[in-house]
C-alpha positions in Angstrom: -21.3 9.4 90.5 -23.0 6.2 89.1 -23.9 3.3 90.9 -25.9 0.2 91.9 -25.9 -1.5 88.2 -23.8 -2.2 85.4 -26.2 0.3 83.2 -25.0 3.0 85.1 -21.4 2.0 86.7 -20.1 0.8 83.1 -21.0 4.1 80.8 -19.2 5.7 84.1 -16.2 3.6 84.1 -15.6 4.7 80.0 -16.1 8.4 81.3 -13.9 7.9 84.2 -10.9 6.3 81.8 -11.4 9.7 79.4 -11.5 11.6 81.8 -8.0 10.2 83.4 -6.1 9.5 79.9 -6.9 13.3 80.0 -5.5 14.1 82.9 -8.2 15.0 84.9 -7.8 13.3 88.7 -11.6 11.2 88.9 -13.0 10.2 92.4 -16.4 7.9 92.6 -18.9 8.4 94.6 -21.0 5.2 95.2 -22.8 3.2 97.8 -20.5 0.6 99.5 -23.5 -2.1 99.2 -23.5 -1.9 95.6 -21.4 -3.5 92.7 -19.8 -0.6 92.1 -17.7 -0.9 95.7 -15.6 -3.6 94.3 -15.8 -2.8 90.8 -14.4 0.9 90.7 -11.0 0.3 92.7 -10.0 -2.6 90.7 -10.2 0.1 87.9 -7.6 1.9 90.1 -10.0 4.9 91.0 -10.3 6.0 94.5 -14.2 5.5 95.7 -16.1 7.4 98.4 -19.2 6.0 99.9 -22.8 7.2 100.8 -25.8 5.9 102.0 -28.9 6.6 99.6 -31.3 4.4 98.1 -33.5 4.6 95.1 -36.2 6.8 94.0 -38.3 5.0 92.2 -42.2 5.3 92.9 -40.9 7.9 95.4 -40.9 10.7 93.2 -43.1 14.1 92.6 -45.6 11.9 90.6 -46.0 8.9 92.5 -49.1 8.4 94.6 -52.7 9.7 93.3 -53.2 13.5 92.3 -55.3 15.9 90.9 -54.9 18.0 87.9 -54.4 21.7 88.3 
């Protein structure tokens, strides 16, 4: 699973073409919004979608806190 930019879909694809060369059967799962929804097929891997979105400022630390 890797998606939404080439940081993360790229370093996937290179473990994806290991992982096949090896053998191994590889299925993606990505976001179909994303680049990685035309990107991954034309690598010849089969691609299943879900709906998420980011974390980011969401997390267990975001907002204001106290120390305990």
């Amino acid at each position: 699973m890797a998606g939404g930019t080439g940081g993360h879909v790229f370093p996937g694809l290179a473990v994806a073409h290991h992982l096949m060369a090896q053998g191994w059967q590889v299925r993606w799962l990505g976001t179909a919004d994303r680049m990685e929804a035309d990107l991954v097929p034309k690598h010849g891997i089969d691609i299943d979608f879900i709906r998420i979105s980011g974390l980011r400022g969401k997390g267990v630390g975001a907002g204001d806190h106290e120390a305990i």
